[in-house]
C-alpha positions in Angstrom: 8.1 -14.9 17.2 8.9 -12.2 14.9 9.0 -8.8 15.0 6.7 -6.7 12.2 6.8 -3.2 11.8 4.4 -1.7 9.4 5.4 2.0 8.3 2.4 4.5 7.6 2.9 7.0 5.4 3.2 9.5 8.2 6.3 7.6 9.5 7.7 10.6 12.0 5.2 9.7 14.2 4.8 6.0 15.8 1.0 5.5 14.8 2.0 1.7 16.3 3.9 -1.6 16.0 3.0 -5.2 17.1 4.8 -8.8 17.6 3.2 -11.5 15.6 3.6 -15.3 15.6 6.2 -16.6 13.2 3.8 -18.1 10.6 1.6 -15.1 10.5 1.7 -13.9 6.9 3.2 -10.3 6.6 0.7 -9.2 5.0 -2.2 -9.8 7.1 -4.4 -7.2 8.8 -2.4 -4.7 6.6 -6.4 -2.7 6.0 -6.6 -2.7 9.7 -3.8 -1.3 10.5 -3.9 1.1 7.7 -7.6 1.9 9.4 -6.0 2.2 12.7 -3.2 4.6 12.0 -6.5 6.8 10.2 -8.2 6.8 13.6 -4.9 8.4 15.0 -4.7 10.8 13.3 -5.8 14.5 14.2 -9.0 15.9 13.2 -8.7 18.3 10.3 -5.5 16.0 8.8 -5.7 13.6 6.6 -3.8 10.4 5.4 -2.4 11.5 2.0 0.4 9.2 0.9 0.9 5.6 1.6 3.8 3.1 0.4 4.4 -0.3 0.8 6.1 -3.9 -0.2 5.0 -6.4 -2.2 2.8 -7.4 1.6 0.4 -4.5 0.5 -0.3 -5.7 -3.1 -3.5 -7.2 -2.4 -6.9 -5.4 -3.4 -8.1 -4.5 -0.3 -5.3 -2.3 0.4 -5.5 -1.0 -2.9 -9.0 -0.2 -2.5 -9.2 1.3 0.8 -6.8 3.8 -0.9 -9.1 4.6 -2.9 -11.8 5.3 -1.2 -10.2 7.1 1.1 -7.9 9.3 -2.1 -5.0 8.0 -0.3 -1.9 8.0 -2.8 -0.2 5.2 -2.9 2.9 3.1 -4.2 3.5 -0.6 -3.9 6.8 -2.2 -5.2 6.8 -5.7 -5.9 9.4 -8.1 -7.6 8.9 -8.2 -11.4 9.3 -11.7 -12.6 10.9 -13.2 -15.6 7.5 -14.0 -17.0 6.3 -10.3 -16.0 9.1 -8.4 -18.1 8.6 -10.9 -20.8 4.8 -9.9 -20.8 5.2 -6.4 -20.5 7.9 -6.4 -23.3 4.7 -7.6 -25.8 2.6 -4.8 -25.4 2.9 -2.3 -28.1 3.7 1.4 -27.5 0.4 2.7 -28.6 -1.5 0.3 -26.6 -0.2 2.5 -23.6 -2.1 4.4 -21.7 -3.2 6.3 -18.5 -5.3 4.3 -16.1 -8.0 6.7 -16.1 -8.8 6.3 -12.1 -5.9 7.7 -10.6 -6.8 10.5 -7.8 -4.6 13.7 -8.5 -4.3 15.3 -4.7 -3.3 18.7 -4.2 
């Protein structure tokens, strides 16, 4: 066994924190616990920022934040073959992704 602590964006409080079974993936259940943490929280709040490892980088994450105008960051390792790509695109072909929420 393995201890996993997933940290919600409201991190001063302890929204929750489980054991899982060595070869569970980290990364599993990460919507419903991002769901659960939501329930917590107290009426009239919201969930406004959430960040998270490369676990998170999967779309389901991605789109409950979304859909829910939940900011969110998600770092993940850049690979050789990743900087090498990105080093092709051409400075004009830049732009802003054009669905980013903007929260007050």
């Amino acid at each position: 066994m393995r201890f996993h602590r997933h940290t919600p964006p409201w991190h001063q409080y302890n929204m929750g924190d489980e054991f899982r079974e060595g070869n569970i993936p980290a990364g599993s259940s990460a919507v419903e616990f991002l769901e659960a943490c939501h329930r917590m929280i107290p009426q009239g709040k919201r969930t406004a920022y959430y960040r998270s490892d490369r676990v998170a980088y999967q779309a389901r994450v991605i789109n409950w934040c979304f859909e829910h105008k939940v900011l969110f960051t998600i770092t993940a390792l850049e690979g050789k073959a990743v900087k090498e790509a990105i080093k092709t695109i051409r400075e004009e072909e830049w732009e802003p992704y054009q669905k980013d929420v903007v929260l007050p």
